[in-house]
C-alpha positions as CSV (number, residue, x, y, z in Angstrom):
1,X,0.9,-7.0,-19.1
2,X,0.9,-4.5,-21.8
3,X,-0.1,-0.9,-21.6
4,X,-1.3,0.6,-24.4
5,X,-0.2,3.4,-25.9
6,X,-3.8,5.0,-27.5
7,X,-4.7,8.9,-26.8
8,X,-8.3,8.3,-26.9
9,X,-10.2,9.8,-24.3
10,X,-7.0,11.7,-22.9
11,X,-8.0,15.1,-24.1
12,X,-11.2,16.0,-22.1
13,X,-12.8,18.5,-20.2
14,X,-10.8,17.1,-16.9
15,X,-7.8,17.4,-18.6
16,X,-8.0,21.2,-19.0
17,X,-9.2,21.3,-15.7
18,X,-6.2,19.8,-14.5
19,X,-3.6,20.6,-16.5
20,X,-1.8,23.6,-14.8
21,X,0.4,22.5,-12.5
22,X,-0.8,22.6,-8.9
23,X,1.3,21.2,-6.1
24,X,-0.2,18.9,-3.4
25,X,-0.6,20.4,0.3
26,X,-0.6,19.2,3.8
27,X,-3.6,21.2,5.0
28,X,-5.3,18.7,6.6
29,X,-3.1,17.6,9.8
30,X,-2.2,14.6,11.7
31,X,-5.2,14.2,14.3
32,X,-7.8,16.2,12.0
33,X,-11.5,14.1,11.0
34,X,-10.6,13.3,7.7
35,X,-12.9,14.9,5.0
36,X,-16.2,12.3,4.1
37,X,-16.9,11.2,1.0
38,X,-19.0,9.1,-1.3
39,X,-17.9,7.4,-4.6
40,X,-18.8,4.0,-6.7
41,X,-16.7,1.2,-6.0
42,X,-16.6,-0.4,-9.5
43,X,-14.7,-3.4,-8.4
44,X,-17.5,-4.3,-5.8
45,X,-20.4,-2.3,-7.7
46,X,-21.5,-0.5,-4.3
47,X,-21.2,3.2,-3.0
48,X,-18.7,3.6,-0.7
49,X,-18.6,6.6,2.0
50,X,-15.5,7.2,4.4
51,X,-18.2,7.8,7.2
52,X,-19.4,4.4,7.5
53,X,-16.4,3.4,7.9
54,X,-15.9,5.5,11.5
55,X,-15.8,3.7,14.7
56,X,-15.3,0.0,12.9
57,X,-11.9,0.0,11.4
58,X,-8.0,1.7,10.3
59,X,-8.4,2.8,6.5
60,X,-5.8,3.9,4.0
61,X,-6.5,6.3,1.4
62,X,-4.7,6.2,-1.7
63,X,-5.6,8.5,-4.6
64,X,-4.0,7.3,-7.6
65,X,-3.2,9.0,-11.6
66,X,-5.0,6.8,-14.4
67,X,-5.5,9.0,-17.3
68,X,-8.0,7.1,-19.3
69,X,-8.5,3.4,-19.1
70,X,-4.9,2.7,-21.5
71,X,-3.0,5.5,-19.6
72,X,-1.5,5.3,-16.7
73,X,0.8,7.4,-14.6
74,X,4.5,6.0,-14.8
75,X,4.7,6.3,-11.4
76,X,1.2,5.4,-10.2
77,X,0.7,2.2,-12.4
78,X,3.4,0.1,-10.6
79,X,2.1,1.2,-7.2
80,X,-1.4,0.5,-8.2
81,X,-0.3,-3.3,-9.0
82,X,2.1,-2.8,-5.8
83,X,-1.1,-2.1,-3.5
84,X,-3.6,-4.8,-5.2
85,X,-0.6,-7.5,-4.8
86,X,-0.5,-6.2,-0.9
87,X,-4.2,-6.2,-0.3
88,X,-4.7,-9.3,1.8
89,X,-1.8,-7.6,4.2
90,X,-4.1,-4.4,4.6
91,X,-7.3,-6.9,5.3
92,X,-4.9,-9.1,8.0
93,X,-4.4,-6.2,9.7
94,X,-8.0,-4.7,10.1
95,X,-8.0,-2.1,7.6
96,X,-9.4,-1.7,4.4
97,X,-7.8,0.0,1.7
98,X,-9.4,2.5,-1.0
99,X,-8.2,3.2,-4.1
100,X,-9.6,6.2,-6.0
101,X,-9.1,7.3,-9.7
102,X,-10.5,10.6,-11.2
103,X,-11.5,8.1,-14.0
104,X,-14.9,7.6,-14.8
105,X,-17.3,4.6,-14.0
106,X,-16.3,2.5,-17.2
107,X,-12.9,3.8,-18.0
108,X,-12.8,2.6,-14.1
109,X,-14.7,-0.6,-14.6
110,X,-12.1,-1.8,-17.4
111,X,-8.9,-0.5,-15.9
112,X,-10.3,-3.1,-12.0
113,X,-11.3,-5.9,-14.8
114,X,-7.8,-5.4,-16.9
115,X,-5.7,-5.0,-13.7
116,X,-7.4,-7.8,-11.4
117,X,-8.0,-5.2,-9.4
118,X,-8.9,-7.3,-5.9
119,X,-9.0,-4.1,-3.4
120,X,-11.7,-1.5,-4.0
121,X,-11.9,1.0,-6.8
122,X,-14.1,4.1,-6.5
123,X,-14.4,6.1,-9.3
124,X,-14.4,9.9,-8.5
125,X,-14.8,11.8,-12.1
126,X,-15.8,15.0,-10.8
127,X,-12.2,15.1,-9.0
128,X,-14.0,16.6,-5.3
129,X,-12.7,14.4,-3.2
130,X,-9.1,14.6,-4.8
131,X,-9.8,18.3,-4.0
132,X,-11.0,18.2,-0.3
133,X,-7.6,16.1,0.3
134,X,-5.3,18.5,-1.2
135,X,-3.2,16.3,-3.7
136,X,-2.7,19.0,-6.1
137,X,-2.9,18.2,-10.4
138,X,-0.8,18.5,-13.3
139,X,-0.7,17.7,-17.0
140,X,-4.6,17.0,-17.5
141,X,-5.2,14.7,-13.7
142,X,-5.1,14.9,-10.2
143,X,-1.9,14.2,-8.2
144,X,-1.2,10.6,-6.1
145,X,-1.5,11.3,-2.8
146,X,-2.3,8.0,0.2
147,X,-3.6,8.3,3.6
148,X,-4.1,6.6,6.7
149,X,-6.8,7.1,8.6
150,X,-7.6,5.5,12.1
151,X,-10.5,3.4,13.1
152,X,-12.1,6.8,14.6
153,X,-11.1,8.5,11.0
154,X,-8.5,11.3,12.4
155,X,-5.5,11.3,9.7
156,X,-2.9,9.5,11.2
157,X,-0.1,9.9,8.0
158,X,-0.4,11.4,5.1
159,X,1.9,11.2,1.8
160,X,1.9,13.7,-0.8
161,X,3.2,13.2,-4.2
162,X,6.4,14.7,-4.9
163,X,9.2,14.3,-7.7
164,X,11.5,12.7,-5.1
165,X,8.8,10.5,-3.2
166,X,5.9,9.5,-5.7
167,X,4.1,7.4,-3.7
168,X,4.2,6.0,0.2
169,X,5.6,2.6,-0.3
170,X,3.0,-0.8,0.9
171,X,5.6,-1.1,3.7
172,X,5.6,2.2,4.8
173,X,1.4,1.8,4.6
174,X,1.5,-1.2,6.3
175,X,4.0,-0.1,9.3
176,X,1.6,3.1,9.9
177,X,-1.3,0.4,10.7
178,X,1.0,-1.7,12.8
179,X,1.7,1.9,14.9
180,X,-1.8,2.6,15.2
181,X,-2.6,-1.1,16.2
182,X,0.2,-0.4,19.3
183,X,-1.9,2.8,20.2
């Protein structure tokens, strides 16, 4: 697959938004309701809120960095593919996995029909809910961050993005569920 290398659409009021560097924070804590939200899942055209979720099943959070539709983080893009390519291990274990992007609806819509995107994509352009979780910005978007939630929706693990650690591994994902499935 080829990523292209066009600017259009990176410079945007989002990107000045998020431009000065601000470093992701554990704030909410292990046992803590995770914060609700409700987004557009443009690979499954629905609305999606963490709520409904509650009481029915393990979920795992993962904010990811897409710039515009052609852009992608260097570090996010192969975990993106990394996640979709593990999705039917997420959905054998009971959870669902989220993926959201501070892209909007069609930059979001091309980047689940270019990437054969499989697993949800929700489409958060306003950037809230990458703010309630704390995953912090830099250069123009939010920061990666992934979470695990269990089937009550208390945070069970959370990974912020750092420079050492970009993003929490499908294994390491998956052997959080398998713990929470030993509860």
């Amino acid at each position: 697959m080829t990523v292209s290398t066009d600017f259009e659409g990176l410079i945007s009021p989002r990107f000045f938004r998020h431009f000065l560097p601000i470093p992701g924070q554990r704030r909410l804590l292990v046992g803590q309701f995770a914060p609700d939200f409700a987004l557009r899942d443009v690979t499954h055209q629905r609305t999606v809120r963490l709520s409904n979720y509650r009481g029915k099943q393990p979920l795992v959070v993962a904010f990811t960095r897409i710039f515009t539709e052609k852009q992608y983080c260097p570090f996010c893009f192969p975990h993106i593919l990394a996640l979709n390519d593990a999705y039917e291990q997420f959905l054998a274990r009971g959870a669902e996995l989220l993926m959201i992007t501070s892209t909007d609806l069609r930059q979001s819509q091309i980047v689940a029909r270019d990437l054969g995107l499989r697993l949800p994509l929700l489409s958060d352009e306003s950037c809230q809910s990458f703010h309630h979780y704390y995953t912090g910005q830099a250069l123009g978007a939010p920061l990666p961050a992934q979470f695990v939630l269990d089937p009550q929706g208390r945070l069970r693990y959370s990974h912020i993005f750092s420079f050492l650690e970009h993003n929490a591994s499908p294994e390491k994902l998956l052997a959080v569920l398998d713990a929470i499935k030993q509860d």
